[in-house]
C-alpha positions, 0 to 999 in steps of 0.5 A: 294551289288546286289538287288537279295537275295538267298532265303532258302539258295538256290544255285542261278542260272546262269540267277541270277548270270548274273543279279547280276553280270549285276546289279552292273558292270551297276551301277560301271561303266554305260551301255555303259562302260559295256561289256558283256565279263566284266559280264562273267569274274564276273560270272565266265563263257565264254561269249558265255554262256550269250546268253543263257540266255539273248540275247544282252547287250540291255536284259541284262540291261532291266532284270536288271531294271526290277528287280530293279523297282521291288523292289523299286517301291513296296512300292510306290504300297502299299501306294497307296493301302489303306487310305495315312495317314501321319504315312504311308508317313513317314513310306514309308519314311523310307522304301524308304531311307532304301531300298537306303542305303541297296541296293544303285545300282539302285542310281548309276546306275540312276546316270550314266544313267543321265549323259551317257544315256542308253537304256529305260532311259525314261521309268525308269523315267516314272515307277519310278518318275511319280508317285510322280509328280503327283499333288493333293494327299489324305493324310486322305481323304483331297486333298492336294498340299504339297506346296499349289502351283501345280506347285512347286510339281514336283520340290519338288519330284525332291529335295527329290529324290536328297536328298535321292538319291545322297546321297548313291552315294556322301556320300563315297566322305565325309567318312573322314569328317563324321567320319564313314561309311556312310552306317553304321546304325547310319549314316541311322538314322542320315539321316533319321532323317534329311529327316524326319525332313524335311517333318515334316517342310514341313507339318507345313508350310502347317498348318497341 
């Protein structure tokens, strides 16, 4: 399930089906096992016909995380518009993990993309992480080193981004054990019960 939704029930366009198309052989399969002719067999159209809309592999892959970070880092963007309480971290939370288990492309493709590389590797984790390492946040105007220790931050972003993360690429792995689909809404709140159980331990280690 690709991160491009038609809208008003709207036909998408061609450039879209490439894209979506694009998005998920990138995340099946990573960007050096991915061929063009692999994303016009999907679409359906001869492979001459991409470059009209895109001009190499290379553009092809960029569009793709673009659209991506697109979605993804929104909600980022809107907790850093206005006063971070901690009601608003837990709610972009769970935001986060529901915009991972509905759309688990951009985890696998990060995936292949640690262990194969791929073109714009750094400035993905650069749009997408860097952010989140930053250290000293305003949580309700107070400047706050989750772990008191500077240091430790960018080592906790790392472990939430894993635990969020890994966990729409392992979790097929443990259907059987878990005894449900993974993807299915009760294993979300199970999940998000667990992060948020977490950070709640977290914040009460701090004293807050």
């Amino acid at each position: 399930m690709n991160s491009q939704a038609v809208k008003n029930n709207d036909t998408p366009s061609t450039s879209e089906r490439i894209l979506d198309a694009a998005e998920d052989l990138f995340a099946e399969k990573g960007y050096s096992a991915t061929s063009l002719g692999d994303v016009a067999d999907r679409v359906g159209i001869r492979s001459p016909s991409l470059y009209n809309h895109f001009r190499n592999k290379e553009a092809l892959y960029e569009a793709v995380l673009a659209r991506l970070l697109a979605d993804f880092t929104a909600p980022q963007r809107a907790l850093e518009s206005g006063p971070v309480t901690y009601e608003r971290v837990f709610e972009w939370l769970e935001i986060i993990v529901r915009q991972h288990h509905a759309n688990p492309n951009l985890a696998r493709l990060l995936q292949h993309a640690a262990l194969s590389g791929g073109p714009h590797t750094n400035e993905l984790i650069e749009r997408l992480f860097r952010p989140m390492f930053q250290t000293g946040a305003k949580i309700e105007g107070e400047e706050v080193e989750v772990f008191g220790d500077a240091g430790l931050q960018p080592w906790a972003v790392m472990a939430f981004n894993n635990l969020v993360m890994s966990y729409v690429t392992m979790a097929p792995m443990y259907r059987d054990l878990l005894g449900q689909d993974p993807f299915s809404e009760e294993a979300l709140e199970n999940q998000l019960n667990l992060i948020k159980s977490l950070l709640r331990a977290v914040f009460a280690y701090r004293g807050d």
